[in-house]
C-alpha positions as CSV (number, residue, x, y, z in Angstrom):
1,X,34.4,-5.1,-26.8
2,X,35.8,-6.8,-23.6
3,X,34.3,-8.7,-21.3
4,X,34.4,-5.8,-18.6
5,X,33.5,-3.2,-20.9
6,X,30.3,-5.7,-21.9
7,X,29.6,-6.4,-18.4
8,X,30.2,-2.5,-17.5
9,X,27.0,-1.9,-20.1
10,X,25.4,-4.5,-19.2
11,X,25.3,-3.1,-15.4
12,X,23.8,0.8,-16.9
13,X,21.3,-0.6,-18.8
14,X,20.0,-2.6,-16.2
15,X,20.3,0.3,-13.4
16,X,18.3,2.3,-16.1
17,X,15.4,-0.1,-16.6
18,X,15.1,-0.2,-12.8
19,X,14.8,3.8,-13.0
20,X,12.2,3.2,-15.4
21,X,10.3,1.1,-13.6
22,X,10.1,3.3,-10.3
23,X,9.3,6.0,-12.3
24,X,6.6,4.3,-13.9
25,X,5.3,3.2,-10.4
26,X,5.7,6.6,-9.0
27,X,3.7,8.2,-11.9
28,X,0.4,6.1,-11.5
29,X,1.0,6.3,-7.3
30,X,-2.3,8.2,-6.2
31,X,-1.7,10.9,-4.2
32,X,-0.3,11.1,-0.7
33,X,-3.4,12.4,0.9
34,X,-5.6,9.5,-0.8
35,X,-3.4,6.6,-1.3
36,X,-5.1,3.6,0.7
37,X,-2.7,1.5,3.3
38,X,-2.4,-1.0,5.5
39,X,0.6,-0.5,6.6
40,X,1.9,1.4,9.7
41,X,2.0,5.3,10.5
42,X,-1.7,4.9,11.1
43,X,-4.6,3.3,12.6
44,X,-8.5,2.4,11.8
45,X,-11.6,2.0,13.5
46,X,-14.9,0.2,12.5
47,X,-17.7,2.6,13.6
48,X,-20.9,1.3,11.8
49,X,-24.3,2.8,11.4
50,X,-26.0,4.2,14.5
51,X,-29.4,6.5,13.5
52,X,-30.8,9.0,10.9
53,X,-32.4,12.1,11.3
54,X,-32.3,16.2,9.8
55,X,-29.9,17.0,12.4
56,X,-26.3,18.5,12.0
57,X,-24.7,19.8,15.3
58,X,-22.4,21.9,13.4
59,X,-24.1,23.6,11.1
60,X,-27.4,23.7,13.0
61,X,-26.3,23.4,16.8
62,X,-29.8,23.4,18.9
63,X,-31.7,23.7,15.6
64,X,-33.4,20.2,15.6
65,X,-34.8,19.2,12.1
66,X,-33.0,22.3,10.4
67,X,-31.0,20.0,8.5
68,X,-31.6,17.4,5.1
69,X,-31.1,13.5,6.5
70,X,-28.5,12.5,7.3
71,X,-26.7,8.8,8.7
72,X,-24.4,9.0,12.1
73,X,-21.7,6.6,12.9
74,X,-20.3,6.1,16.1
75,X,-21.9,8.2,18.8
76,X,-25.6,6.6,19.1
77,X,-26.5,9.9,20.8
78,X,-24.9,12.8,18.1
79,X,-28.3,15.5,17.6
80,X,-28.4,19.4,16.9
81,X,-27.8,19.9,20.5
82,X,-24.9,17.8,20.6
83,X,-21.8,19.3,22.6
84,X,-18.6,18.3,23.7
85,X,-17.2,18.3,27.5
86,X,-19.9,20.5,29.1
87,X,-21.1,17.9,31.7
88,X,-24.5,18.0,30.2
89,X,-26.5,14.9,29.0
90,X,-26.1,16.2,25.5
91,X,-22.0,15.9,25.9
92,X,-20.7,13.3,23.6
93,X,-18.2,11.9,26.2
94,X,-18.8,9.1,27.5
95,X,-21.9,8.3,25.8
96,X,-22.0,4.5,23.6
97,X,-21.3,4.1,20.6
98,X,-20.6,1.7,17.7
99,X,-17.1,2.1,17.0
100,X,-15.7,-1.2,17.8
101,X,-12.9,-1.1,20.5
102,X,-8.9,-1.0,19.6
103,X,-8.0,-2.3,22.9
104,X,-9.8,-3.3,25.8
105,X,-7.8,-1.4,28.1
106,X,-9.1,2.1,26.8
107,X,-12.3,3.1,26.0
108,X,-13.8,3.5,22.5
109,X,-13.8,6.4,20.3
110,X,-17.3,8.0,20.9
111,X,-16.1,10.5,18.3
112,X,-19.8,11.9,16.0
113,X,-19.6,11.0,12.4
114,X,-22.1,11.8,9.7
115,X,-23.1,11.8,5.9
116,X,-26.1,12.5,3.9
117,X,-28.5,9.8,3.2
118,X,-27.5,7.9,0.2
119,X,-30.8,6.5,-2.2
120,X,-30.7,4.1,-5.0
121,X,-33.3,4.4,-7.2
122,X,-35.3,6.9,-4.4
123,X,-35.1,3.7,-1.8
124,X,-32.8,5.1,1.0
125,X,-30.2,2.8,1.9
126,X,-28.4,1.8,5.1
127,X,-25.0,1.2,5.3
128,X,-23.7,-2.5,6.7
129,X,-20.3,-1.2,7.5
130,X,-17.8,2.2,7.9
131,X,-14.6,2.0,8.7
132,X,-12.3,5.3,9.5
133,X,-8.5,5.8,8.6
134,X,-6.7,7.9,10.7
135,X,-2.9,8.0,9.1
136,X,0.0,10.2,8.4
137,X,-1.0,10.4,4.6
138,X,2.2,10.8,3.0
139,X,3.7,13.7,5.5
140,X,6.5,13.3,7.9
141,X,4.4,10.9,10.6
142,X,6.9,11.7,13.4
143,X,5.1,15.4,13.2
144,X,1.3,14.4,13.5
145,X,-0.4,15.9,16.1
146,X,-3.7,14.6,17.8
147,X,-7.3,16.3,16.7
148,X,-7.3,19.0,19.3
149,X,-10.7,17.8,21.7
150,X,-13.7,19.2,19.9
151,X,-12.8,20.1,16.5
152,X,-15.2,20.3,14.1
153,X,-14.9,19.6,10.5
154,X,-16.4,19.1,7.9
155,X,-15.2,17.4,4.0
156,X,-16.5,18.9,1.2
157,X,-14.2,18.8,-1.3
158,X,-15.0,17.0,-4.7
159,X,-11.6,16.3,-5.1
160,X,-11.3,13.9,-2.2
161,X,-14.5,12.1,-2.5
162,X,-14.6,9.0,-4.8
163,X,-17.6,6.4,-5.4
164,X,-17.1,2.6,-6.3
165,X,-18.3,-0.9,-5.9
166,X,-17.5,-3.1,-3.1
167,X,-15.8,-2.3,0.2
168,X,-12.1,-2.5,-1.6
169,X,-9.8,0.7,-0.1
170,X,-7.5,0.7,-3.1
171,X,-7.4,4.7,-3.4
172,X,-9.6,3.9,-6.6
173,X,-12.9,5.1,-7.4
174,X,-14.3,7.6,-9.6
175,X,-16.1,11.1,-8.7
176,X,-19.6,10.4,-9.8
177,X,-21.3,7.0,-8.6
178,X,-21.6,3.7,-10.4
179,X,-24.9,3.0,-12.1
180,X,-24.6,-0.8,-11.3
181,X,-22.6,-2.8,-9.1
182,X,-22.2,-6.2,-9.7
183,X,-21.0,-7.2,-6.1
184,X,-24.6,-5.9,-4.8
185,X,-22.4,-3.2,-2.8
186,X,-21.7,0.4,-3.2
187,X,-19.3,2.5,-1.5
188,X,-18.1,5.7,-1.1
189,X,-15.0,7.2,0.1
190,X,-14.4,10.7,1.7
191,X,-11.0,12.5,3.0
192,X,-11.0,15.1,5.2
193,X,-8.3,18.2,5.3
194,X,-5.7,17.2,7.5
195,X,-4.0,20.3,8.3
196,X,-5.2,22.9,11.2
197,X,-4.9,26.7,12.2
198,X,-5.0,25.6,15.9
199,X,-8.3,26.8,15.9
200,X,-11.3,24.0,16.5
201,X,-13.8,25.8,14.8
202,X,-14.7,28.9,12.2
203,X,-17.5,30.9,11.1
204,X,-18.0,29.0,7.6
205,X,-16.7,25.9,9.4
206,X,-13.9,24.9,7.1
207,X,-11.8,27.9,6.6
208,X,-10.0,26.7,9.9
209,X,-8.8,23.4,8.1
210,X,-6.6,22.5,5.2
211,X,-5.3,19.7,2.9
212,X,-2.0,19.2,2.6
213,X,0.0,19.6,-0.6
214,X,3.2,18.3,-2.1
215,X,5.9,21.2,-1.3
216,X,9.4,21.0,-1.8
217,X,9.5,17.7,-2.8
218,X,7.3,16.7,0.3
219,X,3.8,16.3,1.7
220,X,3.1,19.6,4.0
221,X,1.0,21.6,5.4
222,X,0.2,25.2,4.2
223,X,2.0,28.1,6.2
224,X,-1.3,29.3,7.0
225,X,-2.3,25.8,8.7
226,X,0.7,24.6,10.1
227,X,-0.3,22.6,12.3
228,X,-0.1,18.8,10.6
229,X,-3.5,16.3,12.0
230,X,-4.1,13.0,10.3
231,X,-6.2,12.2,7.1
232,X,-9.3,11.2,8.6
233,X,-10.6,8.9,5.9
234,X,-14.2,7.8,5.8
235,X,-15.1,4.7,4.1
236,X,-18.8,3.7,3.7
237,X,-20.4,0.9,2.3
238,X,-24.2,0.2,1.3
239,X,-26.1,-3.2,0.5
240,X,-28.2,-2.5,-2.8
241,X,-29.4,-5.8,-3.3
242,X,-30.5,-5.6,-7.0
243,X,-27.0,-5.1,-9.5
244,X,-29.8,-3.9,-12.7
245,X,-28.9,-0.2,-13.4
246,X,-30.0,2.6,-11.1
247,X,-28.9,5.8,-9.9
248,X,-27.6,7.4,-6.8
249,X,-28.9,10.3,-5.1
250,X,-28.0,11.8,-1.6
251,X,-30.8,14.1,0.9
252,X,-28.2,17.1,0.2
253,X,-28.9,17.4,-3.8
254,X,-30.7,20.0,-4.9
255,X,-33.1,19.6,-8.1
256,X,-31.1,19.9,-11.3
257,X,-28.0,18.6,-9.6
258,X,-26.3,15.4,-10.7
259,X,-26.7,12.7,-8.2
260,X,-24.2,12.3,-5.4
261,X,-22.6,15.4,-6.5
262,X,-23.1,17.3,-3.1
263,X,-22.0,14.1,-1.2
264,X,-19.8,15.3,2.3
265,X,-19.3,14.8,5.6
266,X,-18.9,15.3,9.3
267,X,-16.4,14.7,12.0
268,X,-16.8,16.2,15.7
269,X,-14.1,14.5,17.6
270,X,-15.0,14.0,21.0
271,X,-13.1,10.5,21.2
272,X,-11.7,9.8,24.8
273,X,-8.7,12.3,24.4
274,X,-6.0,10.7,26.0
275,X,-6.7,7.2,23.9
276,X,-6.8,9.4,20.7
277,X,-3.2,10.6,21.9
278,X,-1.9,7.1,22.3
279,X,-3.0,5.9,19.2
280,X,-1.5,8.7,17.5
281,X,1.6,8.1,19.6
282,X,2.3,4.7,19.3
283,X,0.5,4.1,15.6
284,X,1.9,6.7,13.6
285,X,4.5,8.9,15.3
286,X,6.3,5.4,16.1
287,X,5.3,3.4,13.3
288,X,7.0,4.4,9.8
289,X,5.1,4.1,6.6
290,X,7.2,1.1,5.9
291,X,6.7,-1.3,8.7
292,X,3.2,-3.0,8.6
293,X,0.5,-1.5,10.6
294,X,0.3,-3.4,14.3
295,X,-2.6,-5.4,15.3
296,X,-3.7,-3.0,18.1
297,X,-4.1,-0.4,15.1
298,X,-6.6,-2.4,13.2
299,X,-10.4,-1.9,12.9
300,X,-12.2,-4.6,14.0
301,X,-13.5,-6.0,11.0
């Protein structure tokens, strides 16, 4: 054999070990929809605990106490006769809230956020930190539209809620909580559909909402929600104190279910809407999944 034909082989084989290897990556890649990033075509805020109470604005609206518990973020003001944008004091603009600003030339997002109470060992817990992903998700970013103002939804989907220990957002988890933490901190992780039917709300209030699907060889939205939004991600995390074995239970189980299994949550967007257009603007229609994620599009940790 010659020394071209040698080097000729030489060159395949290794062009086909480097085949391997992406296909190796791509095959253990978590989805699209759930892969965790810190790089661009998105942005994050840190909206921490605000209050508890048997609320839910959605489900219930004016129905105070209809509710089980549950733990708002962001808007310190979110109850069952929270509204957006009808001038009233129950309107969520404008109100305070926790979220941490992006940039101190806009105001903060006073967007309503909410979960069940989370228990370990029957001692409700409160969470020390939540921070929410708002990024393209694996669709084409350049086509990510801006939560319409007041949409409601709500994320209730096993398959995009995960449990784990510690604060990491590695796409990791697993669907039924730890037992025991070692790092004294539990966390839980929830995706919301990020695909729309243009309308803000519906009678079972989800069917107006969608997650998106690979398609074609690509991340889209259904035909019947066409509209692409981005993947709201909720991460949550709780101090338990004591890592000895113990089990998790949320105010939403039912007797006989297995704890945490009901977990979901909330979103009412009533962030500022023109900031919310700007940060979709400039941190994921401008910013490819490649490039890192600019500073102005990271929580405040």
């Amino acid at each position: 054999m010659g020394w071209s034909t040698r080097r000729a082989v030489t060159l395949v084989v290794a062009a086909l070990i480097a085949v391997a290897a992406i296909v190796a990556v791509l095959a253990t890649a978590p989805a699209a929809s759930a892969a965790s990033s810190d790089h661009g075509a998105s942005f994050a805020v840190r909206c921490d605990y605000s209050h508890s109470n048997s609320d839910d604005p959605i489900k219930y609206p004016g129905d105070p106490g209809a509710a089980h518990s549950h733990d708002f973020f962001g808007n310190v003001t979110t109850d069952a006769y929270s509204t957006y944008g009808d001038g009233t004091e129950h309107d969520l603009l404008g109100k305070d809230t926790t979220c941490r600003r992006l940039d101190d030339t806009r105001p903060p997002d006073t967007a309503a956020y909410w979960m069940p109470t989370v228990s370990w060992n029957d001692l409700e817990l409160t969470s020390n930190r939540a921070v929410f992903y708002y990024r393209a998700g694996g669709k084409d970013h350049k086509r990510v539209k801006p939560f319409p103002a007041g949409l409601k939804v709500i994320a209730a989907d096993a398959g995009h809620i995960s449990w784990r220990c510690g604060r990491a957002d590695n796409g990791k988890g697993t669907r039924n909580p730890p037992t025991q933490c070692d790092s004294g901190e539990l966390g839980v992780r929830i995706i919301f559909p990020d695909c729309s039917n243009g309308h803000r709300d519906s009678a079972n209030h989800r069917s107006h909402m969608a997650y998106s699907r690979p398609r074609d060889g690509k991340v889209r939205c259904p035909r019947s929600h066409p509209r692409s939004v981005p993947v709201l991600t909720m991460n949550v995390t709780f101090p338990i104190g004591s890592t000895t074995t113990a089990e998790v239970t949320i105010s939403s189980d039912e007797p006989g279910d297995p704890g945490g299994s009901t977990m979901h949550a909330d979103f009412f967007n009533a962030w500022d809407q023109p900031t919310l257009e700007y940060l979709v603007r400039h941190c994921i229609n401008k910013v490819p999944p490649s490039r890192p994620r600019p500073a102005e599009c990271q929580a405040g940790v």
